[in-house]
C-alpha positions in Angstrom: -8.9 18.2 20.1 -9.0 18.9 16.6 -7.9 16.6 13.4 -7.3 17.1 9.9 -10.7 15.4 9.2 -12.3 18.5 11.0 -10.3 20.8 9.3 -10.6 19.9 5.9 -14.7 20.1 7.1 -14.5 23.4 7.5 -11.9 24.7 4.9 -15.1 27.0 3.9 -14.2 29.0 7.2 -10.6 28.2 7.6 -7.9 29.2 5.2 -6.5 25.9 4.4 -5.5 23.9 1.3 -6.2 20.8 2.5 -7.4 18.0 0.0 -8.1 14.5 0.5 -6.6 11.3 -1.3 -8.4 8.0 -0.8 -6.8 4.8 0.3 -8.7 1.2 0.4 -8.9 -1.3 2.7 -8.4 -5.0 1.0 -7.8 -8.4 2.4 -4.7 -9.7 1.6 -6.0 -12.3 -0.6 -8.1 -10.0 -2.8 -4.6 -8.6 -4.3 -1.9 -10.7 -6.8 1.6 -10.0 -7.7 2.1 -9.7 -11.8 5.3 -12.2 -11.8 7.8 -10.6 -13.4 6.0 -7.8 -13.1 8.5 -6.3 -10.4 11.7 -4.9 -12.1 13.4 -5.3 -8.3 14.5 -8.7 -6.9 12.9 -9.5 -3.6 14.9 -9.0 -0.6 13.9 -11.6 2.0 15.7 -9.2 4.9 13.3 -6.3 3.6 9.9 -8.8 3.6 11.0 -10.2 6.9 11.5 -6.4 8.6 8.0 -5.7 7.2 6.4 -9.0 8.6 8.2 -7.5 12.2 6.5 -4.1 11.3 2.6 -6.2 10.8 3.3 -8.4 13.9 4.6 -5.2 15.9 1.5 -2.9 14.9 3.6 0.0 13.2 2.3 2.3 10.5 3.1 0.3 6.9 2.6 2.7 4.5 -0.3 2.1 1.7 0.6 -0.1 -1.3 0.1 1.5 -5.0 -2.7 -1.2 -7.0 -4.3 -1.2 -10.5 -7.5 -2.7 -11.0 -6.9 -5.5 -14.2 -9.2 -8.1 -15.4 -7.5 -10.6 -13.4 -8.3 -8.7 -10.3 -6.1 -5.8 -8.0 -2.5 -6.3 -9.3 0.2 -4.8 -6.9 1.9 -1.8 -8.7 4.3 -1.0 -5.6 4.5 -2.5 -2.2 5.5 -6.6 -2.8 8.1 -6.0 0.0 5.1 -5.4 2.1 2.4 -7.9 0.4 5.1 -10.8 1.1 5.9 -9.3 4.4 2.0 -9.4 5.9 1.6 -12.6 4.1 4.4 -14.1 6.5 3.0 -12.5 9.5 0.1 -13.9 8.6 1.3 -17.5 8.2 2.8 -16.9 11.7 -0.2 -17.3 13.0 -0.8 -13.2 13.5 -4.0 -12.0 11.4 -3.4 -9.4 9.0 -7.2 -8.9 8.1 -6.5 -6.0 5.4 -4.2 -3.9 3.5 -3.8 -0.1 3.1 -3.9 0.1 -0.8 -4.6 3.6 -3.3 -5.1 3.6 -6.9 -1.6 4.2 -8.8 -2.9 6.8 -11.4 -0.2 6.9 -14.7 0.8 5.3 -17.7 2.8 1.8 -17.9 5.8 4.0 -18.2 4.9 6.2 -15.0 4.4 2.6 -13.4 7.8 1.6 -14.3 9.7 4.7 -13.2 7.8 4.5 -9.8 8.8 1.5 -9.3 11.8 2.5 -9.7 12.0 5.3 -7.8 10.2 4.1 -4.5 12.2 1.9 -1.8 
C-alpha cells in the first residue's frame, strides 16, 4: 500500500504537487498561554469536548505556536491546550502535543484567531 510519504518521495517520477508542512511534537508543559493574549473567552463545554476527544484517541488537529523569549506561546488552539491539560489531570497521559509554527505578523495573528473555531 502506498502513502503520501512515498509519493511525495518520488514526485521526481510522479506528476504530483505535493509539498510538505512540518508539525512538532511538544509536551504539554513546554507550551504557555499569553493571558489576555486570546481575544475569545474560554468555553468550558468546548475544553471539556476536547479533553473527551484526548481521552477517546481522536485526531485533534495541530495547535498554531510562536517561539518568544519566554518560551512556545500558544497562538491558536487554548480550547485544546486546556482540554489535554484536563485529560491529563484525569489521570489519562497526554505525553505531547501536535503544534506548527504560525508564520505572520501580530495582525495576521489576530485575524487568525479570529477566524479559526
Amino acid at each position: 500500500m502506498t502513502n503520501l510519504a512515498k509519493i511525495y518521495d518520488n514526485k521526481g517520477k510522479n506528476d504530483t504537487n505535493i509539498t510538505t508542512r512540518k508539525t512538532y511534537l511538544l509536551g504539554v508543559d513546554e507550551l504557555y498561554v499569553e493571558t489576555g493574549y486570546n481575544i475569545r473567552e474560554i468555553d468550558q463545554t468546548h475544553v471539556e469536548e476536547f479533553r473527551d476527544a484526548f481521552i477517546a484517541g481522536e485526531h485533534v488537529p495541530p495547535l498554531a505556536v510562536q517561539v518568544t523569549e519566554q518560551g512556545i506561546k500558544i497562538i491558536d488552539g487554548h480550547h485544546r491546550y486546556y482540554g489535554a491539560k484536563m485529560a491529563s489531570e484525569a489521570g489519562h497521559e497526554i505525553p505531547r502535543l501536535e503544534c506548527k509554527d504560525f508564520v505572520g505578523s501580530e495582525a495576521d495573528r489576530i485575524a487568525f484567531m479570529v477566524t479559526s473555531s
